[in-house]
C-alpha positions in Angstrom: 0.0 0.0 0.0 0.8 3.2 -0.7 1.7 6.1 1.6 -0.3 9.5 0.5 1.8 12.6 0.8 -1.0 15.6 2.3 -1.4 18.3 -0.2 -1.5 22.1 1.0 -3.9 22.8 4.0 -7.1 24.3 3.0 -9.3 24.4 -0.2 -7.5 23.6 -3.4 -8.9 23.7 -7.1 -7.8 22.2 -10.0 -5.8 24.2 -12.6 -9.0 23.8 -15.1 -11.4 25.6 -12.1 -13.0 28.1 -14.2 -13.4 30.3 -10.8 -9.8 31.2 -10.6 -8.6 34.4 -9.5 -7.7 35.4 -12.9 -10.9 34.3 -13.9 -12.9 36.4 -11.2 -10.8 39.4 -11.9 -11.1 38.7 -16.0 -14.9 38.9 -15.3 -15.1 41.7 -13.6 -13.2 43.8 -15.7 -15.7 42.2 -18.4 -18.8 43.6 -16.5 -17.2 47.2 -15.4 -16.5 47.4 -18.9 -20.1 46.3 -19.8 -21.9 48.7 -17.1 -19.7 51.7 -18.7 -21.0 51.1 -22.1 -24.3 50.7 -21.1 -23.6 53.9 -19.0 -22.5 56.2 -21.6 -24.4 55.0 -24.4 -28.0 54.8 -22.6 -28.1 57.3 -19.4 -29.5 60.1 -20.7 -31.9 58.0 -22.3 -32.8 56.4 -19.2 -33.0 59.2 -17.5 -35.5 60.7 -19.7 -37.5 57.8 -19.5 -37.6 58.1 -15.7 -38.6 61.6 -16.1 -41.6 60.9 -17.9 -42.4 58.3 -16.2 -43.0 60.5 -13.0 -39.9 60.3 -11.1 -39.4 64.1 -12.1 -36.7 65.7 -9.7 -35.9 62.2 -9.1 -34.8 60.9 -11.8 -31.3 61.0 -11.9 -31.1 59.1 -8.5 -33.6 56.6 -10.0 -31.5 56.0 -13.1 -28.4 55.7 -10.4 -30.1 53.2 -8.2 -31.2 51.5 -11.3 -27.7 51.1 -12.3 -26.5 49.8 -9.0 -29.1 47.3 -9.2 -28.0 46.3 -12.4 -24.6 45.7 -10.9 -25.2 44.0 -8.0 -27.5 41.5 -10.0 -24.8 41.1 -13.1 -24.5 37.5 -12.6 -27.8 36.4 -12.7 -28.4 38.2 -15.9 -28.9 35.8 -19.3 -26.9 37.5 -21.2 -25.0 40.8 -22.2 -27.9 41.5 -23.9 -30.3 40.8 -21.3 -29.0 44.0 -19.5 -30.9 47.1 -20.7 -34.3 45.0 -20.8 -33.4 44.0 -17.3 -32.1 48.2 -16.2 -35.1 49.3 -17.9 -37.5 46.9 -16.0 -35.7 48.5 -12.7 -36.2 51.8 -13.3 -39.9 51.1 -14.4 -40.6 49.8 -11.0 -38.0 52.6 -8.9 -40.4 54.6 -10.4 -43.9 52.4 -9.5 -42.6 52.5 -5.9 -41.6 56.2 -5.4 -44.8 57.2 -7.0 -46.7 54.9 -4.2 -44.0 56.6 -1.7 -44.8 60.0 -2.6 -48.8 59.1 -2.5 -48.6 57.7 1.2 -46.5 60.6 2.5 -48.4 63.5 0.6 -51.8 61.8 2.6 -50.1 62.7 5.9 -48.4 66.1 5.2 -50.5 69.0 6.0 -48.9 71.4 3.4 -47.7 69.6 0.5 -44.7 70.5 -1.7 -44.8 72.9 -4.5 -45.0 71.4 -7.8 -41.6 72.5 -9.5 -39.9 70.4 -11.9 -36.1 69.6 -11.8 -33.9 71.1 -13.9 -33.2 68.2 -16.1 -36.7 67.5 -16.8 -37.3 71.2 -17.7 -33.7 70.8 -20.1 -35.0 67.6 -21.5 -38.7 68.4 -22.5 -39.5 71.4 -25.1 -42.1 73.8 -25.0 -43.8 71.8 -27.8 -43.9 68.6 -25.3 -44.8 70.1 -22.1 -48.9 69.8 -23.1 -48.1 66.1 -23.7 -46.0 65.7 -20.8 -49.0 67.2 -18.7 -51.3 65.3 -19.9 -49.4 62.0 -19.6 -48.8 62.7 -15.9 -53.3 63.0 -15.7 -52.8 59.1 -17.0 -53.1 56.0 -14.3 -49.6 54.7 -13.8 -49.7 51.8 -15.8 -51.2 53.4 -19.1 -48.5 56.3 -18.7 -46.0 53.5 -18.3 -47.1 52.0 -21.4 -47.3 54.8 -23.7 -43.7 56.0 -22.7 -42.4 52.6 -23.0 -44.2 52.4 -26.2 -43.9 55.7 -27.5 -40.9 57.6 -26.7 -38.9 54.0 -25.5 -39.6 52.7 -29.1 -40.0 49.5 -27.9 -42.0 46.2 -28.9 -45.2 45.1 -26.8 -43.2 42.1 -25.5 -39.9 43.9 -24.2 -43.3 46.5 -22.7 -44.5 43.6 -21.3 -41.2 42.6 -20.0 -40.3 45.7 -18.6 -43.6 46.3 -16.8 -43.7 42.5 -15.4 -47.6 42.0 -17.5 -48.7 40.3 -20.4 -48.9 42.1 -24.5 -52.3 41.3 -24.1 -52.4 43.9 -21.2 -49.5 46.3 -23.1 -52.1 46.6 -26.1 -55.1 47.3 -23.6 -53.1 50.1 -21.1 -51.6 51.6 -24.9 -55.3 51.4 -26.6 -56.6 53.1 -23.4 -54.3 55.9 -22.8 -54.0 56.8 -26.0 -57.7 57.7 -25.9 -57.4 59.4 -23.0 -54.2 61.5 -24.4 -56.5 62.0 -27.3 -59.2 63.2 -25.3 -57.1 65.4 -22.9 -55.1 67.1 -26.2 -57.9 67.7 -27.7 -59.8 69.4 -25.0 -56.7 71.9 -24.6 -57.1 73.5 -28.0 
C-alpha cells in the first residue's frame, strides 16, 4: 500500500477551475467594462425615461439606483444582452414604488410641496412637449408607463411587457386606453 503525501492545507482547485482568480478578476473587468458602455451609451436615455415616467426631480437618483441594481445582480443576468431590458425593467418599478411613496406621505403632510420640476426635466422636455408631458402625468400609472415605453422608448409590446412585469395582451389594452385618453385630454386643450 501506498503512503499518500498531504497536499497544502485548506481548499484547493484544480488548474482547469473556471473560478480562478484570474478568472474572477477577467470577469469583472468584463462587466465594469459592460456597465460603462451601457452607461454612456444609454443614461440620458434612461434618464428621460424616468422623467416621464413620473420620477421628475428624481430621476437622476432613480437611473443611479437602477444602475447599482444592475450591478449587484450582473451574474444572474442571461446574457449581455439581457442588461438594458433587465435596467429598464428597474427603473420602471423605482419609479412604480416612489410614485406609491410619494402618495402615502403626501396623505399625511399638512402642506404639501410645490410642484416645480427639476432642472433636467425642464432641459429635457420642449415647449412643444410640455402639453403632452401634462397630460401624460393626468394618466393612471400603468397606461403612462405603457405609452412612454411604447412611444418615446420605441420598444415592442413584449420587451413592454417585460419591462412592466404583465402580459402584450395587457400592453395593447393600457396603450389602446391611454391613447384615448391623451387623445381626449389634447384635444380638449385646444
Amino acid at each position: 500500500m501506498t503512503e499518500q503525501v498531504p497536499g497544502p492545507v485548506g481548499p484547493t482547485q484544480p488548474a482547469d477551475e473556471p473560478d480562478t482568480v484570474a478568472a474572477l478578476a477577467a470577469r469583472d473587468r468584463e462587466r465594469e467594462d459592460a456597465l460603462a458602455e451601457l452607461f454612456h451609451t444609454h443614461h440620458v436615455g434612461l434618464v428621460r425615461l424616468a422623467s416621464l415616467l413620473g420620477a421628475e426631480a428624481d430621476a437622476e437618483d432613480v437611473v443611479a439606483e437602477g444602475f447599482y441594481e444592475l450591478h449587484r445582480r450582473w451574474g444572474r443576468l442571461r446574457s449581455r444582452d439581457a442588461a438594458l431590458p433587465y435596467l429598464r425593467a428597474v427603473i420602471v418599478n423605482l419609479v412604480r414604488m416612489r410614485t406609491r411613496h410619494l402618495m402615502v406621505t403626501r396623505r399625511h403632510v399638512e402642506v404639501g410641496p410645490l410642484d416645480v420640476g427639476s432642472a433636467e426635466s425642464e432641459v429635457l422636455v420642449k415647449d412643444d412637449q410640455r402639453a403632452v408631458v401634462r397630460a401624460l402625468a393626468k394618466l393612471p400609472d400603468r397606461q403612462r408607463e405603457a405609452l412612454v415605453l411604447r412611444y418615446w422608448g420605441n420598444l415592442r409590446e413584449a420587451e413592454i411587457a417585460e419591462a412592466m412585469g404583465i402580459s402584450t395582451g395587457a400592453v395593447k389594452s393600457h396603450v389602446s386606453r391611454g391613447m384615448a385618453s391623451l387623445t381626449k385630454e389634447l384635444g380638449a386643450d385646444t
